[in-house]
C-alpha positions, 0 to 999 in steps of 0.5 A, a space after each residue: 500500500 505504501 508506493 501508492 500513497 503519493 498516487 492517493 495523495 492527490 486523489 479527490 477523495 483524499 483532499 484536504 487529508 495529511 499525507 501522514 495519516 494516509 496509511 493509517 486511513 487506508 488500513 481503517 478503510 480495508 483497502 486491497 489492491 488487485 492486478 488486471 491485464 490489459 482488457 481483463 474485465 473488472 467488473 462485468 455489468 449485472 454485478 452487485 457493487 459495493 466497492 468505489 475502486 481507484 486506479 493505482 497503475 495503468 487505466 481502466 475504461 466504463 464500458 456499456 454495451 446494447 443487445 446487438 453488441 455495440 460498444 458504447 465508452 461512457 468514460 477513461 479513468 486514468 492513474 489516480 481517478 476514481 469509478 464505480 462510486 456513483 453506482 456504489 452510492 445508489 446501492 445498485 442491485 445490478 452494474 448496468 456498464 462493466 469496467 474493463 483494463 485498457 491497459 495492464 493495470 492496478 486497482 485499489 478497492 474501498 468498500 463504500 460504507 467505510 468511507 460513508 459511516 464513521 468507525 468503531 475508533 470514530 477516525 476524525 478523517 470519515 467526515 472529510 471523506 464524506 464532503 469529498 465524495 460529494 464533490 467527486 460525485 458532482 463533478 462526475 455529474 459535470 463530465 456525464 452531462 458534457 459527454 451528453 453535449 458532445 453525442 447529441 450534435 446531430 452529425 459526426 463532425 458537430 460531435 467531433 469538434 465538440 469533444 476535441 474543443 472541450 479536450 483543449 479547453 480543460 487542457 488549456 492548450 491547443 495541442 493535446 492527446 486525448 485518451 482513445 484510439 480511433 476505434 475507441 474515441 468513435 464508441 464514446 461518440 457513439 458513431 461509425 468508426 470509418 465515417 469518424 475517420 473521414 470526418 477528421 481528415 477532412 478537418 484537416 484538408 480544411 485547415 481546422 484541426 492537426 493530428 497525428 494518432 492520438 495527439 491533436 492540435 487546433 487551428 481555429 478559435 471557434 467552430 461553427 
């Protein structure tokens, strides 16, 4: 547990908490760590939850999918975020998304009622937990409700340009990567790979956009 803690440290859940006690809280909170391959399943949809898990090493993705097998990504977590804290809160009977490695990976894992209800020792830490996973919770609310902006322009390049402004403006520079490959960024679009392609190519003969891969930069202010 101990090479974690300068990843916890920054973590939201973990703000406003001396880095001296981590270890001690992590001990009070049951916390265990588990290792996933690359696109090894985590959690599956229809699973009871009862945990929120923190990504220590590598990445992790939120994944759904319909009954003809289409994949939608609802979101990456990268090294140091959070998951499955919403669906914990709600006390969910069945996981409605699973959780999958998108790159070799470990995860730590906090059993929700300790971090909500204080302890038998009554640890001073359980009320600013609880204020912190209110405010992750919100700001998980937040990033839904701009994924929902991006996928309901009603063409593939509205839906593009949309992601990659937002991506530039919480990275406050013109030059970014982005968390996805091709296939991967045309799932959390919910659009046709092939027509997200071409649609990014086309950008770039225009003149709005750069690219190479997964690395982006914008040429314009603005888009219409």
């Amino acid at each position: 547990m101990k090479k974690y803690l300068y990843i916890l440290k920054n973590n939201p859940l973990f703000a406003r908490i001396d880095e001296n006690d981590l270890e001690s809280m992590l001990v009070c909170l049951s916390a265990t760590v588990k290792d996933y391959s690359k696109n090894e399943i985590i959690l599956m949809a229809g699973d009871k939850i009862s945990k929120v898990g923190i990504v220590v090493e590598g990445s992790v993705q939120i994944v759904k999918e319909d009954i003809l097998g289409n994949r939608n990504i609802i979101a990456q977590i990268d090294t140091g975020q959070i998951f499955a804290e919403a669906f914990s809160c709600a006390v969910t009977e069945k996981l409605p998304v699973s959780v999958i490695a998108s790159a070799n990976c470990t995860v730590m894992f906090i059993d929700y009622k300790r971090i909500i209800y204080t302890c038998n020792n009554s640890c001073i830490f359980h009320h600013k937990l609880l204020e912190n996973m209110l405010g992750i919770l919100a700001r998980k609310n937040i990033l839904l409700n701009n994924k929902i902006e991006h996928i309901s322009k009603r063409t593939t390049r509205e839906k593009a340009l949309s992601f990659l402004f937002s991506q530039a403006q919480q990275q406050e520079k013109r030059a970014f990567r982005i968390p996805f490959n091709r296939q991967e960024l045309a799932d959390y679009l919910c659009v046709d790979r092939s027509a997200l392609s071409n649609e990014l190519s086309k950008l770039r003969e225009e003149g709005i956009i750069e690219f190479n891969r997964n690395e982006f930069q914008l040429l314009i202010d603005e888009f219409n």
